[in-house]
C-alpha positions in Angstrom: -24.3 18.5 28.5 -21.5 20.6 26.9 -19.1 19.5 29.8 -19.7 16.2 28.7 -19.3 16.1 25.1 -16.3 18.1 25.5 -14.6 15.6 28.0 -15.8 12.9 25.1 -14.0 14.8 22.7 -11.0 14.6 24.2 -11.2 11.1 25.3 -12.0 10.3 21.9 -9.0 12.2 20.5 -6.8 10.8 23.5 -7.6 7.3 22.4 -7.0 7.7 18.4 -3.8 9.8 19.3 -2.8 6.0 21.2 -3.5 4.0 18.6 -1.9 6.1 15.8 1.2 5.8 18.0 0.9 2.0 18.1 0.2 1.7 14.7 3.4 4.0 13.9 5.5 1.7 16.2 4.2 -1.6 15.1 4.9 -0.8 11.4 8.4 0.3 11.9 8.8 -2.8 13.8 7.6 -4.9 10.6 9.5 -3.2 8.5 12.6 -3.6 10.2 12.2 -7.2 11.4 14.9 -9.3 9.8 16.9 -6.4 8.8 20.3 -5.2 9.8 18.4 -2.2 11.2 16.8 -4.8 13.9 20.6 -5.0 16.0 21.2 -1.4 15.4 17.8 -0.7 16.8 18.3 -2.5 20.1 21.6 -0.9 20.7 20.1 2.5 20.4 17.7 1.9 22.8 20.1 0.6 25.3 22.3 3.6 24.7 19.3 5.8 25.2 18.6 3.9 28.5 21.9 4.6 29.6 21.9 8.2 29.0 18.4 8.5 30.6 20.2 6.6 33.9 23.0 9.2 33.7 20.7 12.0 33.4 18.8 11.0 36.5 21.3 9.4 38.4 23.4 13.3 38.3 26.3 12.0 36.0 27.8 15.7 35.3 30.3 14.6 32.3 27.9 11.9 30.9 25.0 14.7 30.6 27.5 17.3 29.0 28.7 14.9 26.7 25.0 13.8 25.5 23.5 17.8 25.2 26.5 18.3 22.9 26.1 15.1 21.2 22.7 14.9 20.5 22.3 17.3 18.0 24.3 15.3 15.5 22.6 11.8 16.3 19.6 12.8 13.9 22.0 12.9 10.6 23.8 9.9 12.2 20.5 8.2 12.4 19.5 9.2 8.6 23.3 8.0 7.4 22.7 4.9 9.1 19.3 3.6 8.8 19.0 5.5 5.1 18.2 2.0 3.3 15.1 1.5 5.7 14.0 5.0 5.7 14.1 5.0 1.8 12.0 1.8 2.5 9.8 3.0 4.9 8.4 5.9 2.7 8.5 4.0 -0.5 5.5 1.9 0.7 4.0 4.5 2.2 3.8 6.3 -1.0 2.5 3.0 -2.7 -0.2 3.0 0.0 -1.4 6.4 -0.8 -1.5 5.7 -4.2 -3.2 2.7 -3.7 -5.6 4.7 -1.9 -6.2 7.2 -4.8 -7.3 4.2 -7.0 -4.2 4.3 -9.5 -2.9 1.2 -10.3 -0.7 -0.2 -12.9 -2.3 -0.4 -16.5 -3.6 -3.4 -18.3 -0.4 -4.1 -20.0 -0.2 -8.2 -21.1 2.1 -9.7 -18.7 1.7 -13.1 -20.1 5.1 -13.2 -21.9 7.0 -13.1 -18.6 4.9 -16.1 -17.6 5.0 -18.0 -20.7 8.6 -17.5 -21.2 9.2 -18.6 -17.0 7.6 -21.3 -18.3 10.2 -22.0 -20.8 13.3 -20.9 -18.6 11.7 -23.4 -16.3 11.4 -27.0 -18.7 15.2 -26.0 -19.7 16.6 -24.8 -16.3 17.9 -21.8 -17.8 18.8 -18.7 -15.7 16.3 -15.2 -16.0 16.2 -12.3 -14.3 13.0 -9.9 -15.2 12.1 -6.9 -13.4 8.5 -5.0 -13.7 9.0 -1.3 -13.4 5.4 -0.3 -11.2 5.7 3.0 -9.3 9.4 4.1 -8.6 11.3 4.4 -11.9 14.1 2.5 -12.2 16.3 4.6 -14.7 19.6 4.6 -12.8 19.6 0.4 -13.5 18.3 0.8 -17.1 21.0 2.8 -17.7 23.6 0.6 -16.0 22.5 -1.8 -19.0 22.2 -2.2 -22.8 19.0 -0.3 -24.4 16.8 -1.8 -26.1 13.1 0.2 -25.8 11.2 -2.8 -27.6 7.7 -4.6 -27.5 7.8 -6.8 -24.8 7.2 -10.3 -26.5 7.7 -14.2 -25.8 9.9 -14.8 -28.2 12.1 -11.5 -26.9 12.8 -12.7 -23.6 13.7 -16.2 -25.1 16.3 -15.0 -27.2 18.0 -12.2 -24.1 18.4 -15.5 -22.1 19.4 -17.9 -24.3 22.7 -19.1 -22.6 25.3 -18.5 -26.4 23.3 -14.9 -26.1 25.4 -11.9 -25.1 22.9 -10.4 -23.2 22.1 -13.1 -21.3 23.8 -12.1 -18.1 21.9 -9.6 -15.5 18.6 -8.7 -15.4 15.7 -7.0 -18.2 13.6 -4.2 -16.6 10.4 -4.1 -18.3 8.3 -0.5 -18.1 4.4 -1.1 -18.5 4.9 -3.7 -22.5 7.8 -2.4 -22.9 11.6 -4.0 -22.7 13.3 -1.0 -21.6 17.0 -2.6 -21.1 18.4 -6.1 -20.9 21.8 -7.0 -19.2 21.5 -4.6 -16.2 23.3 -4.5 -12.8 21.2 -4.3 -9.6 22.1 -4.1 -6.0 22.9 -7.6 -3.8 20.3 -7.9 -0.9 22.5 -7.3 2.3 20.1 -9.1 4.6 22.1 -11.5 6.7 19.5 -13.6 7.7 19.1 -14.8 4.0 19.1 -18.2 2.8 22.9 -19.3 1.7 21.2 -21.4 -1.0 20.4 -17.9 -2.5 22.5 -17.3 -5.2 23.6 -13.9 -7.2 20.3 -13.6 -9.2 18.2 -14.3 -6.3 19.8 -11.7 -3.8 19.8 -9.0 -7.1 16.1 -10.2 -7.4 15.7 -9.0 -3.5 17.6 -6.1 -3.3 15.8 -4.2 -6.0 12.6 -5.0 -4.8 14.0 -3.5 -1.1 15.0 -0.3 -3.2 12.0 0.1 -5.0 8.6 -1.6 -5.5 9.4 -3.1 -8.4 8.4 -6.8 -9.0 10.9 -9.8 -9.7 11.1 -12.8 -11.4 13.6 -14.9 -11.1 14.5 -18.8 -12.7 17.1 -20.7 -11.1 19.9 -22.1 -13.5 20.5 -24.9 -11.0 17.2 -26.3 -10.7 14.7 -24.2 -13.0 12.7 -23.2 -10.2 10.5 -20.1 -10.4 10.5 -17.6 -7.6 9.4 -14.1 -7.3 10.1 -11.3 -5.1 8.1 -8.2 -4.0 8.7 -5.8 -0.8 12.1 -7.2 -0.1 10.7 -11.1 0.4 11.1 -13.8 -2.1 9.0 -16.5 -2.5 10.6 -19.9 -4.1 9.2 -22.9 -6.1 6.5 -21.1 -7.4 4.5 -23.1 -10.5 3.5 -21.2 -13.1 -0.4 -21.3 -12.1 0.6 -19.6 -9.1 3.2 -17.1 -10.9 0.1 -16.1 -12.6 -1.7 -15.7 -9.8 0.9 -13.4 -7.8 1.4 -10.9 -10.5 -2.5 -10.8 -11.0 -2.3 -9.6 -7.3 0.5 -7.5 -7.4 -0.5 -5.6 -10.4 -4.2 -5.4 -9.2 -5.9 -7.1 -12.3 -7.2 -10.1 -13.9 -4.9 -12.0 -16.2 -6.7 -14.4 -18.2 -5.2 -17.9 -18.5 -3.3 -19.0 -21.5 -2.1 -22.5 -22.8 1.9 -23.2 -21.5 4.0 -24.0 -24.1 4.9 -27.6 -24.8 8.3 -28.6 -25.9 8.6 -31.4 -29.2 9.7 -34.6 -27.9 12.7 -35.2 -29.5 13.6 -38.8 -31.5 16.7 -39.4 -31.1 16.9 -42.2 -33.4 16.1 -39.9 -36.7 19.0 -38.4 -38.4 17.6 -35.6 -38.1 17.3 -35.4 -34.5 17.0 -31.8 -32.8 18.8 -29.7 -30.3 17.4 -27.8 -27.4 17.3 -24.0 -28.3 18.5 -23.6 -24.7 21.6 -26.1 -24.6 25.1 -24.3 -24.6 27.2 -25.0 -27.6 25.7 -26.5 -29.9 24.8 -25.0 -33.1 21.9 -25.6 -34.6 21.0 -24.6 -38.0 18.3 -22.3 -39.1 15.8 -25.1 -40.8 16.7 -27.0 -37.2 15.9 -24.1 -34.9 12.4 -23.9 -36.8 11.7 -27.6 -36.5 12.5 -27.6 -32.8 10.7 -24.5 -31.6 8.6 -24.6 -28.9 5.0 -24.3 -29.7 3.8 -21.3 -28.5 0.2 -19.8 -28.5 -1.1 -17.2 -30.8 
């Protein structure tokens, strides 16, 4: 009876050491699908193959060159795959926090929507960035600080077109605005859309450096996309913006009513001006008369 449950034992223990080995493999397989670490994979392996053939097949100068060699490929593998190995253990931190229950606080999110919204009816170009687990202070500070109450009516005015800030990206930390007109790193991923413009590939990149979430509005067509983990998803509506930051930040955002822009009559003399439209001044009784309605 003890012979047996030992041998069990170690079948048992035999068979999860297998699948924790597949597991390990498939997921650095995901994660380096579509990347530029996917080519540079498969020539390592053939390399490897090669100096496994020379090692068998006797090759005296191939085998000296690879036992002096080898000891630097390990920092030449770090150099080169650093991007994806920053990756890697990124989300497996996320997972273990995740795990321990933590998750991102019931700070209102609804502005970002609401003012997508917006950026969307007037095709104007946004860029907003939700700080979760990884800080982001090396972009913040690549910016203009601003450390304000994330609002509506904020966001509107950073991304009006005349606006100064208007250009690069606002990182938001929990309801605050912690910068506005920040620089973030291109996406290098060359199997990328060419449709995707400079916002959208800053949008990817700094969710492949970090697991931050963001929102992006095209300029060109108003479209609303988001990206999260490196992968960007396009023509999203604002019902199903919602929907995707309720599931990225693990809780229930309530609905709220989308603003609605005034239809403008053209044929009274005192006809308004988009808020949004690029030279055109409008005068301060104007701007009040033709401001969206927004929801208390």
């Amino acid at each position: 009876m003890t012979q047996l449950t030992a041998q069990w034992s170690r079948v048992s223990f035999t068979v999860l050491d297998i699948l924790l080995v597949a597991v390990i493999i498939y997921e650095v397989l995901v994660m380096i699908r579509g990347t530029r670490a996917a080519p540079m994979l498969a020539g390592l392996t053939a390399v490897a193959v090669a100096f496994y053939l020379a090692r068998i097949g006797e090759l005296v100068t191939l085998n000296w060159l690879v036992s002096h060699l080898l000891p630097y490929v390990v920092f030449a593998l770090i150099v080169v795959f650093q991007s994806e190995i920053r990756h890697v253990l990124s989300d497996v931190g996320r997972r273990v926090s995740f795990l321990r229950g933590t998750s991102v606080e019931g700070d209102s999110y609804d502005d970002i929507v609401l003012a997508a919204n917006l950026f969307s009816q007037h095709q104007t170009g946004a860029l907003m960035v939700i700080e979760r687990e990884i800080g982001l202070r090396t972009y913040i500070e690549s910016g203009v600080a601003m450390d304000a109450k994330l609002s509506y009516d904020l966001l509107a005015t950073i991304f009006r077109p005349s606006a100064p800030l208007h250009d690069g990206a606002v990182i938001i930390q929990k309801d605050r605005l912690a910068a506005a007109a920040c620089f973030l790193p291109l996406s290098m991923n060359p199997v990328l859309s060419t449709q995707l413009g400079t916002r959208h590939r800053a949008a990817i990149g700094i969710t492949e450096e970090t697991d931050a979430i963001a929102v992006v509005v095209s300029e060109e067509s108003g479209a609303i996309s988001m990206a999260v983990g490196g992968k960007i998803e396009r023509d999203l509506t604002v019902e199903q913006l919602r929907d995707r930051l309720s599931s990225e930040l693990r809780r229930y955002m309530s609905p709220v009513a989308l603003p609605t822009a005034v239809v403008q009559n053209e044929e009274s003399d005192g006809a308004q001006q988009s808020p949004f439209r690029i030279g055109s001044p409008v005068s301060t009784e104007a701007e009040s008369d033709s401001e969206l309605e927004r929801p208390l």
